[in-house]
C-alpha positions as CSV (number, residue, x, y, z in Angstrom):
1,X,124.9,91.5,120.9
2,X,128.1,89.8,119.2
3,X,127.3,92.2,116.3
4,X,128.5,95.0,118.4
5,X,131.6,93.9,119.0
6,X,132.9,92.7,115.8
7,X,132.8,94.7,111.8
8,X,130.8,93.3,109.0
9,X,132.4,95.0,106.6
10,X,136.1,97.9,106.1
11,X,132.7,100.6,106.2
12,X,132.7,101.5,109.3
13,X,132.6,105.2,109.0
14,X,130.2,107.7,109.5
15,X,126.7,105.3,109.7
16,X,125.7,107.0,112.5
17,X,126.3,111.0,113.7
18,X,125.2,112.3,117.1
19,X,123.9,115.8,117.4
20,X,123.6,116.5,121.5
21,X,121.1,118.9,122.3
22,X,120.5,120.9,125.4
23,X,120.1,119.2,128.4
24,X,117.0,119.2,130.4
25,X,115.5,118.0,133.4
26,X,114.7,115.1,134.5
27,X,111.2,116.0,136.3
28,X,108.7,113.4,135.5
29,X,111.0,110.3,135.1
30,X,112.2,110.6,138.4
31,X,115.9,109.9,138.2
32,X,117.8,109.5,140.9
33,X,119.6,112.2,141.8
34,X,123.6,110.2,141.0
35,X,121.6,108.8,137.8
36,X,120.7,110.9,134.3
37,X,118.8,109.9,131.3
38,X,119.1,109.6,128.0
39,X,116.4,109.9,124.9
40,X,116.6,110.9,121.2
41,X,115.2,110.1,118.1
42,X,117.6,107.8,114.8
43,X,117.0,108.9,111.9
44,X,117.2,107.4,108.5
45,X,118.8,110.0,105.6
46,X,118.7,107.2,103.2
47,X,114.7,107.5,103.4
48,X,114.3,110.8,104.7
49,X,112.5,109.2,107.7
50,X,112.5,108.2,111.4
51,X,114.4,104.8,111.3
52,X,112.0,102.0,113.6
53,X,113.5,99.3,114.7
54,X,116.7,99.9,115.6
55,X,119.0,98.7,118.6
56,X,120.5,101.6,120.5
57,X,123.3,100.8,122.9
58,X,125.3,101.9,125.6
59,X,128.4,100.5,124.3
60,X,130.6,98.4,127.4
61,X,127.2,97.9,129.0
62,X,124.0,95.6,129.0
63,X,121.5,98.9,128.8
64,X,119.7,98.8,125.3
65,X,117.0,100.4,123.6
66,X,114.7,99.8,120.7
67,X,113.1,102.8,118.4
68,X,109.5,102.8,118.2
69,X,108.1,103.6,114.8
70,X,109.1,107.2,115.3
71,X,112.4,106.7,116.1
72,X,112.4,107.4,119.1
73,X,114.4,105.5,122.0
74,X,114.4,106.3,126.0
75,X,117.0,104.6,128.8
76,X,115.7,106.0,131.9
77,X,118.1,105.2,134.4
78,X,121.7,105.8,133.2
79,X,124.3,106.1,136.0
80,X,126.2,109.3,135.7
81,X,129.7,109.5,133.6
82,X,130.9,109.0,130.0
83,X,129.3,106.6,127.1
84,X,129.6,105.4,124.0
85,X,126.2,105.3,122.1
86,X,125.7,103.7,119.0
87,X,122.7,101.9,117.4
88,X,122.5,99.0,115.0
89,X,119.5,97.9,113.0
90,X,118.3,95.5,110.2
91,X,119.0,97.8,107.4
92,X,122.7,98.3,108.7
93,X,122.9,94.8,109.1
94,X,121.6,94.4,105.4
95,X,124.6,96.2,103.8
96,X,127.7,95.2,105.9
97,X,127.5,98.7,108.2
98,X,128.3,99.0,111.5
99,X,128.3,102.6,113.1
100,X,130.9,103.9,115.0
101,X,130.2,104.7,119.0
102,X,130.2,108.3,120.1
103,X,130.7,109.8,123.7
104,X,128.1,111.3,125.6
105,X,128.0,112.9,129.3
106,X,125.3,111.7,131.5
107,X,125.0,114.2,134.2
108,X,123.7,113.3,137.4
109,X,119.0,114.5,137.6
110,X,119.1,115.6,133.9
111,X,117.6,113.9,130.3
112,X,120.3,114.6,127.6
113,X,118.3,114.5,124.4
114,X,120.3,112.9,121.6
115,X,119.4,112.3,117.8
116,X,121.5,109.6,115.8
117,X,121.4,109.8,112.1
118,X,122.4,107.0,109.3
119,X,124.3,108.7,106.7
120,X,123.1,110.9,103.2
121,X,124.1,109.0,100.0
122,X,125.7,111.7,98.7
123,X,127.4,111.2,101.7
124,X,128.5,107.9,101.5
125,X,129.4,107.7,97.9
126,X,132.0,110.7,98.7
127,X,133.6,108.6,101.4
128,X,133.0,105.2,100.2
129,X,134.4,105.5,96.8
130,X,134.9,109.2,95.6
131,X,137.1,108.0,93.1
132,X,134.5,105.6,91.7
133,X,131.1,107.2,90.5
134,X,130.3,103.9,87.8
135,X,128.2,105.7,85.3
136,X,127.0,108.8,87.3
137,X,123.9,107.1,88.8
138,X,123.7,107.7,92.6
139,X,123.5,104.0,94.2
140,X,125.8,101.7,96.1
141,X,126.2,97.5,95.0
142,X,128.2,96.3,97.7
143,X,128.9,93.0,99.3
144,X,131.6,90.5,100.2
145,X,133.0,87.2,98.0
146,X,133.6,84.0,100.3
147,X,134.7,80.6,99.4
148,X,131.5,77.9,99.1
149,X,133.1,75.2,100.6
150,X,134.7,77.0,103.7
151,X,132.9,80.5,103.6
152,X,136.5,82.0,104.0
153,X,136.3,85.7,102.7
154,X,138.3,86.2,99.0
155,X,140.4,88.8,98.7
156,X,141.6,89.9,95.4
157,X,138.3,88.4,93.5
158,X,137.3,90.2,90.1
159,X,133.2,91.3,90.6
160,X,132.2,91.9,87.6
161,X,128.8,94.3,87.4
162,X,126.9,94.7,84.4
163,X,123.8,96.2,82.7
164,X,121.9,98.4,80.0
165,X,120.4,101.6,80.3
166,X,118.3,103.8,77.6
167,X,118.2,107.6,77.4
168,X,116.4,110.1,75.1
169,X,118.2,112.9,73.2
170,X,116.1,115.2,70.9
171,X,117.1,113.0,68.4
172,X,117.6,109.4,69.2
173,X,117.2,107.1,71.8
174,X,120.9,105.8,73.3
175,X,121.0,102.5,74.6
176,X,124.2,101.7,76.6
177,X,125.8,98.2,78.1
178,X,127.6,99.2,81.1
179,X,130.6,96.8,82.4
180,X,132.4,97.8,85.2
181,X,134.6,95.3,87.4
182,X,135.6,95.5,91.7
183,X,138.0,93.6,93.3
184,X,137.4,92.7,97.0
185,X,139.6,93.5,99.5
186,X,141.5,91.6,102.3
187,X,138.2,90.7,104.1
188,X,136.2,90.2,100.8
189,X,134.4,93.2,100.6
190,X,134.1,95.0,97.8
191,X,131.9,98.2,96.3
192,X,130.6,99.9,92.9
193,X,129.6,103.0,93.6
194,X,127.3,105.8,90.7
195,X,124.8,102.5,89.6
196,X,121.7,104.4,88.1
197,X,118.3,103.7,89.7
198,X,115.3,101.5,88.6
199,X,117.9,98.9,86.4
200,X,118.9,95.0,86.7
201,X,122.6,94.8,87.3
202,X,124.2,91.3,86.2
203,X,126.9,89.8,88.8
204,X,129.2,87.7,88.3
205,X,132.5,87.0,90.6
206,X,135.5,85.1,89.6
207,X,138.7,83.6,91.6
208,X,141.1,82.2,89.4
209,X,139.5,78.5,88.9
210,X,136.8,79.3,91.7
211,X,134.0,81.6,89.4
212,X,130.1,82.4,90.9
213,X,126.8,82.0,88.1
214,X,125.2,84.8,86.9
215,X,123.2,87.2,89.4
216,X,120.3,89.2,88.7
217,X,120.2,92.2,91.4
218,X,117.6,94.6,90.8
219,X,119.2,98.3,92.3
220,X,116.7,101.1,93.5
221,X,117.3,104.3,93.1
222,X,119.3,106.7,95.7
223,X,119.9,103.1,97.9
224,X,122.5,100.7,99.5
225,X,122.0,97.5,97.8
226,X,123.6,94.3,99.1
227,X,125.0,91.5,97.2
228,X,126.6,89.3,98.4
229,X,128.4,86.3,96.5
230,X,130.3,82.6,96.6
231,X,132.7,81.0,94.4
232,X,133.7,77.5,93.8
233,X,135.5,75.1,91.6
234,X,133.6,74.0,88.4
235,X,131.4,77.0,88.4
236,X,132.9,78.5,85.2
237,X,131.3,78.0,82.6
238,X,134.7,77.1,80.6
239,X,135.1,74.1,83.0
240,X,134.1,70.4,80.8
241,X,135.2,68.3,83.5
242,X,131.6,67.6,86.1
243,X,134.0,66.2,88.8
244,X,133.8,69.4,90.9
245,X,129.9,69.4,90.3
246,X,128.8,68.0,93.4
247,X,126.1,70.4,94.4
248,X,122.8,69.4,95.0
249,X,119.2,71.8,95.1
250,X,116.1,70.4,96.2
251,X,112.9,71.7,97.5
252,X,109.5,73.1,96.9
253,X,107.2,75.1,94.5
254,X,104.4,77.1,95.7
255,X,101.6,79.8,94.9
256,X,101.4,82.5,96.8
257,X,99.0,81.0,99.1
258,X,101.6,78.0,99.9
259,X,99.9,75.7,97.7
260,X,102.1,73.1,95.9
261,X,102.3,73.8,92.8
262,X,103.0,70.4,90.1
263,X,104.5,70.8,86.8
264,X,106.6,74.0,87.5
265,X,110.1,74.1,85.7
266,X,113.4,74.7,87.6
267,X,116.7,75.5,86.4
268,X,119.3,77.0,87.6
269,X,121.0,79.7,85.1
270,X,123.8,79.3,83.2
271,X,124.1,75.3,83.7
272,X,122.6,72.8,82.3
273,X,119.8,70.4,83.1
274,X,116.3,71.9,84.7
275,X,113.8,69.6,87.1
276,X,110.1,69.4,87.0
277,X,108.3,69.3,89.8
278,X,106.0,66.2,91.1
279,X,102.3,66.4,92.5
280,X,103.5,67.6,96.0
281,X,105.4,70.6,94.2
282,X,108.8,69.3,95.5
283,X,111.8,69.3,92.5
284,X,115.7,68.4,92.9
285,X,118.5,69.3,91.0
286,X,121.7,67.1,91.6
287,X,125.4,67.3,89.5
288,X,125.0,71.2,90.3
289,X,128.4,73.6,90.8
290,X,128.5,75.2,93.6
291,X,128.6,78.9,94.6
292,X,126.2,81.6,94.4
293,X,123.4,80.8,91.5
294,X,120.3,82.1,90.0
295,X,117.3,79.5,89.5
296,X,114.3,80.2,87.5
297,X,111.4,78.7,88.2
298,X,108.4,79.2,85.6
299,X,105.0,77.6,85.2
300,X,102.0,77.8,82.4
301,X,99.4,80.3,84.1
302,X,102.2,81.7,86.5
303,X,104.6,84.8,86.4
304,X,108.0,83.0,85.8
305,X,110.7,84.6,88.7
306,X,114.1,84.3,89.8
307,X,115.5,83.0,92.7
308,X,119.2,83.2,94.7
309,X,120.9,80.6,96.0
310,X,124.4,79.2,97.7
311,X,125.4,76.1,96.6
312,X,128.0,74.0,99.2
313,X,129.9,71.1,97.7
314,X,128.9,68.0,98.5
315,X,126.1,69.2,100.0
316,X,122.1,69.6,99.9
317,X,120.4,73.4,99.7
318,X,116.8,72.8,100.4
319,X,114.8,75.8,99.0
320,X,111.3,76.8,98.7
321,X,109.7,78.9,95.6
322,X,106.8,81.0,95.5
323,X,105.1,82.0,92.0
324,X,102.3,84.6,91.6
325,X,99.5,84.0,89.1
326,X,99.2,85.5,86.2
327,X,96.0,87.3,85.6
328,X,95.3,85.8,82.1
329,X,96.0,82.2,80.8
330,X,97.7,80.8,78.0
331,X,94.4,79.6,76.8
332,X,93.8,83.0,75.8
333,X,95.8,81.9,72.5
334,X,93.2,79.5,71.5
335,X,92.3,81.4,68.6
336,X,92.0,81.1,64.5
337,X,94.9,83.0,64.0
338,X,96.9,83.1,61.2
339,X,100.4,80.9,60.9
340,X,103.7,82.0,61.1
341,X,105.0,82.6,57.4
342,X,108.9,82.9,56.8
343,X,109.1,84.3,53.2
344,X,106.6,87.2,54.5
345,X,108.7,87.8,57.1
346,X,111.7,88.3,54.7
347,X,109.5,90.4,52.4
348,X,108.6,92.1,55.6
349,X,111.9,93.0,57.1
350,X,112.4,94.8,53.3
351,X,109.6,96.9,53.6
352,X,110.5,98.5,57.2
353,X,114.1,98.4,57.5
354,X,113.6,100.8,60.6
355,X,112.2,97.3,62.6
356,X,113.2,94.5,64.0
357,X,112.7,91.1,63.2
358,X,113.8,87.8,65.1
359,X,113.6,84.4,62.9
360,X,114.2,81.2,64.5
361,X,117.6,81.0,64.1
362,X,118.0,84.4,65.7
363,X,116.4,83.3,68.2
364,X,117.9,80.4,68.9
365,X,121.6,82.1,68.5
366,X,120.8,84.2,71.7
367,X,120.3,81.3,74.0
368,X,117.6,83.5,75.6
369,X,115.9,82.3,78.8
370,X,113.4,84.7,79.0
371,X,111.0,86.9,75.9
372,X,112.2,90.1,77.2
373,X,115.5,88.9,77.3
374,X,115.0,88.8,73.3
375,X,112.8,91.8,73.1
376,X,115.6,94.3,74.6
377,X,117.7,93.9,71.4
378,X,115.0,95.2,69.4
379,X,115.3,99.2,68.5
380,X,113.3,101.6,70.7
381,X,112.7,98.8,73.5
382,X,112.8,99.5,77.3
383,X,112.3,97.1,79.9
384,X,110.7,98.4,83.1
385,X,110.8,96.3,86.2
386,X,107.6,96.9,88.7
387,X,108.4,98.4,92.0
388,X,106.3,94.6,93.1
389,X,108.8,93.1,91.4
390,X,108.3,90.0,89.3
391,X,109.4,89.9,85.0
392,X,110.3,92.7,83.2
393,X,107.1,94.9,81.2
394,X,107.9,95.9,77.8
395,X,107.6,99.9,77.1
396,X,108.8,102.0,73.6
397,X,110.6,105.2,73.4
398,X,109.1,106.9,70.5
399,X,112.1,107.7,69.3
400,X,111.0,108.7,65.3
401,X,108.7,111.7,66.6
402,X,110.3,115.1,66.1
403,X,108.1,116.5,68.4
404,X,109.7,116.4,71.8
405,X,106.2,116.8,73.4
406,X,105.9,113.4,72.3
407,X,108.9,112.1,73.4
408,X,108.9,109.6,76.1
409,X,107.6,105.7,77.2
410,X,105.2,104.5,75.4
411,X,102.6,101.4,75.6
412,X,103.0,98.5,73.5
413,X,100.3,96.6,71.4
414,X,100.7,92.8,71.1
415,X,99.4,90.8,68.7
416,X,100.0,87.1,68.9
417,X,99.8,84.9,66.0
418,X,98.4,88.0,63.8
419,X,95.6,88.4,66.6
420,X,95.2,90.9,68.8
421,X,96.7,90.0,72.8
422,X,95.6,91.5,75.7
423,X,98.9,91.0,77.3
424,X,98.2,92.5,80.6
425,X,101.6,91.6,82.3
426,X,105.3,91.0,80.9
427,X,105.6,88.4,78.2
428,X,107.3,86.6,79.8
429,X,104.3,85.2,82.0
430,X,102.9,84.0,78.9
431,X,105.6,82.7,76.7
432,X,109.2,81.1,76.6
433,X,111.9,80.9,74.1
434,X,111.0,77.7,73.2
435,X,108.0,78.4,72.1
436,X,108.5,80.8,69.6
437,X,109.1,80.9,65.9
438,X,109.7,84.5,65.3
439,X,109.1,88.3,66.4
440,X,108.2,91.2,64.8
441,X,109.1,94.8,66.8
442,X,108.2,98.2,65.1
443,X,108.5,101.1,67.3
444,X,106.7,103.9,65.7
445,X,103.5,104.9,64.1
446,X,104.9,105.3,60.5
447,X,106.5,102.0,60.4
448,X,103.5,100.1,61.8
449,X,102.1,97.6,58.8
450,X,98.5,98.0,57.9
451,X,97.1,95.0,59.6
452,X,98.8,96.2,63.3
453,X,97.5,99.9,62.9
454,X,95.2,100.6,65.0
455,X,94.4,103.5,67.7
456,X,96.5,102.2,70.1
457,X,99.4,101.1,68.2
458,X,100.8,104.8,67.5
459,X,103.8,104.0,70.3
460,X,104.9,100.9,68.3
461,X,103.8,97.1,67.9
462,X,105.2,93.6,69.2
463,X,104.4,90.3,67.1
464,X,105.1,87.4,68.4
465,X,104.7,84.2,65.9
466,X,103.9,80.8,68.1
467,X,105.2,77.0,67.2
468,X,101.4,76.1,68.1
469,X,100.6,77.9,65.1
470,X,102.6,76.5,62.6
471,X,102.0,72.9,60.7
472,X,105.2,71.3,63.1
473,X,104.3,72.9,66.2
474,X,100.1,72.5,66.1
């Protein structure tokens, strides 16, 4: 294997340990009597499980091993002497980590029983980055920075990480934004160690004139996340000249099921211009930047996603989307409901200062490309991403509640043009920016207007006011 012999990343360290256990005899494998044996079990500390699936080695020679489900590994006939074992697997391959070989002594009729483990957390972030512990979350972002038209590894890049996170005192609800820059080493790499779990970090790298888009990177809890990302010329979004914009994206939009899907909107973030795609589902996007680059891609009836990509200059990225359905369809909002009134708004946002209203020209100031990316301004709001992944789902803290038995998340109640909205996944499978006139956000039971109280609305209330439903927009 040449990823044996060469580093993927200045981590090295202590990815694998060996624990060598008693030796015993060889009996039923029948060694021969100038040959041992060697068998053992890796073991994943990140999961707190057998690791399956990963390539155990005698290092200097061609005998190799895979783990079975169990993690266990066997080499049967190992001549006698000294070795180096080490193991590699997809998950180490995944973050950049290669593990360092260790000796063992074969001795000549025996079985020496060995058991490899991948490295605590708490292990890695002490020798990682002990100095660096972000905002006292226990995960690892890492990755490296390489130029998109040679794929030469940046050193001295700014990676700039960023992202909100909500916590409940017995008194308030704090919502903090995060911003915390790496710069990459000689080879690239570069590491942000103490991210919190469960919350969408924002990347974006920069090399003087050479700058990445906007990435979305959604960190697990107690895990080793990977990111890695490519700069290029005419990628910042200061540049006005398109000269360096030379990129192109092309390819094809899906279901689930591989059926083309016609109609669906692509865009890549942060840059102008979006493609629609044709009967046969297939889209292009030319004029792009280059570098590493989020594209959304959202259809009526569909969950809208997002989608990483490399762009090369003066070259063609051919790419293929998948969307899942949504389970209910916009033409659930073919209903007699009321239209969207401005001067009641106004009167409204006097009567419960505690809310939070959005007109149009809010709206269109945040240069939003997705609901929730509106609806996490709004007081007491907490996007939740689903372990399936997918748009964010709206939840409230109930914040107002001086009970702490009653502190916590809360469901939301939608009501959509003044009616009632089963809204059974994240608004943002239902609804874009564009479409929308204004929002209404109260998130508590006492500042609830009559004509949104109901029995489920005690944890707070989202309005959302449609251009269908007013006299421009019907």
């Amino acid at each position: 294997m040449n990823a044996r012999r060469k580093r993927r990343s200045r981590w090295p360290f202590v990815a694998s340990g060996i624990v060598l256990l008693a030796a015993v005899p060889a009996g039923a494998q029948q060694v021969p009597r100038s040959a041992g044996g060697i068998t053992g079990v890796v073991f994943d500390s990140l999961d707190d499980k057998p690791l399956g699936d990963a390539s155990v080695f005698l290092v200097g020679t061609s005998l190799s091993a895979t783990t079975n489900a169990q993690g266990r590994f066997t080499f049967d006939t190992v001549p006698a002497g000294a070795y180096r074992v080490a193991f590699e697997s997809p998950d180490l391959d995944a973050i950049g980590l290669t593990p360092n070989a260790r000796t063992v002594a074969v001795q000549p009729g025996a079985v020496d029983t060995v058991a490899l483990f991948m490295p605590s957390l708490t292990t890695l972030l002490d020798d990682m980055c002990p100095a660096s512990r972000a905002a006292g979350g226990e995960s690892i972002l890492l990755g490296s920075v390489s130029d998109a038209a040679s794929g030469a590894p940046v050193a001295s890049a700014t990676v700039t990480l960023s992202w909100q996170d909500v916590s409940v005192t017995r008194k308030t609800v704090i919502e903090q934004h995060h911003v915390v820059p790496a710069t990459t080493a000689s080879d690239g790499s570069y590491a942000v160690c103490g991210i919190p779990g469960d919350v969408l970090v924002m990347v974006h790298a920069a090399a003087g004139r050479r700058a990445s888009g906007v990435l979305s990177v959604l960190v697990a809890p107690h895990r080793l996340v990977r990111q890695d990302v490519a700069v290029a010329f005419g990628a910042d979004s200061a540049a006005t000249s398109w000269t360096a914009r030379t990129a192109t994206l092309t390819g094809v939009v899906t279901d689930t099921t591989g059926h083309p899907l016609a109609g669906a909107v692509v865009a890549l973030i942060g840059a102008p211009g979006s493609a629609q795609t044709d009967e046969h589902g297939r889209f292009s996007l030319t004029t792009l930047p280059a570098g590493s680059w989020d594209v959304e891609v959202h259809r009526i009836g569909f969950l809208p996603n997002r989608f990483s990509v490399a762009l090369h200059p003066q070259h063609t990225t051919n790419a293929a989307f998948a969307l899942g359905a949504a389970t209910n369809m916009l033409d659930t909002l073919r209903v007699q409901g009321r239209r969207y009134d401005a001067f009641a708004l106004t009167e409204k946002a006097r009567a419960y200062p505690g809310a939070t209203f959005f007109s149009q020209a809010a709206i269109d100031s945040l240069h939003a490309t997705h609901v929730t990316d509106i609806l996490r301004r709004a007081r007491g709001v907490q996007l939740v991403v689903p372990d399936s992944g997918g748009p964010p789902l709206v939840q409230m803290l109930r914040s107002r509640f001086s009970d702490l038995n009653h502190a916590g998340i809360c469901p939301v109640e939608y009501y959509v043009d003044g009616v009632p909205f089963d809204m059974q996944n994240s608004p943002d499978a239902y609804f874009h920016p564009d479409d929308i006139v204004a929002i209404e956000v109260y998130d508590g039971a006492s500042d609830v207007p009559p004509e949104y109280k109901s029995g489920s609305s005690s944890c707070g209330v989202v309005v959302i006011w449609t251009k269908r439903a007013t006299p421009d927009g019907r």
